[in-house]
N, C-alpha and C positions, 0 to 999 in steps of 0.2 A: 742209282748209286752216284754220289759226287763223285768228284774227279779227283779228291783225297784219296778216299777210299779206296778207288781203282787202282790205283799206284801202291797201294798197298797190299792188293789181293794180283796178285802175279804166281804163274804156272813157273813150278823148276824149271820148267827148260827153256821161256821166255830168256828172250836177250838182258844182260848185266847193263843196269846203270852206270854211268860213272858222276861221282858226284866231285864236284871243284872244292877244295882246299876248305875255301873261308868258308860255304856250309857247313862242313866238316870240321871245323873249328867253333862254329854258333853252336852244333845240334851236342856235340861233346862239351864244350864250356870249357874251351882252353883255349891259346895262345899258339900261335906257329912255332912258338920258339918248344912249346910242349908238343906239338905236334913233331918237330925235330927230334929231341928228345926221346919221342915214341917209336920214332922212327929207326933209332940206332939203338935201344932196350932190348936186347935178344931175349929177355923174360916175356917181354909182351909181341916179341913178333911168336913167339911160342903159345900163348893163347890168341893169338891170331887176328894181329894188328895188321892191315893190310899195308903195304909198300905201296908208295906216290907213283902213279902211273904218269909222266910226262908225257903233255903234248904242247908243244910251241912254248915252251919257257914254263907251263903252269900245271898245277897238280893238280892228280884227281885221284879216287880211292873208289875202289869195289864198292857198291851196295850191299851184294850179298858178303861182299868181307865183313864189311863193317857189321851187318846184324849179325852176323856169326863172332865177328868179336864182341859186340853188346852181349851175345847169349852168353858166349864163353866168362865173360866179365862180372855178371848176372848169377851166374851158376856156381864160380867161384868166391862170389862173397856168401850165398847162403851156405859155405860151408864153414867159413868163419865164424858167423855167429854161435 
């Protein structure tokens, strides 16, 4: 198994990643200023945008938030269609 892979087949109870901002801004395709934005959105802290975790001045965000916000995000577009 590559070491992609492995990072992606993880046990629930294995330790949460934290991932740094500007990943988190490449992997979503937005801007920090969006990221702000998203941050202060009570709609989407309701489907479950995770809050910037500080450490020494710079942010970081849940793994397992963020796939649970993808899912959530995910699951509510195919009801729009």
């Amino acid at each position: 198994m590559r070491k992609s892979q492995a990072a992606q087949v993880r046990p629930a109870d294995s330790p949460d990643e934290f991932v740094p901002d500007p990943q988190v801004l490449a992997e979503f395709g937005i801007t920090a200023m969006t990221a702000w934005r998203w941050d202060h959105d009570p709609e989407l802290a309701e489907l479950g945008w995770p809050p910037p975790i500080k450490i020494r001045s710079r942010n970081f965000r849940s793994r397992r938030h963020l796939e649970r916000f993808k899912e959530a995000t995910r699951t509510r577009s195919e009801f729009r269609i």
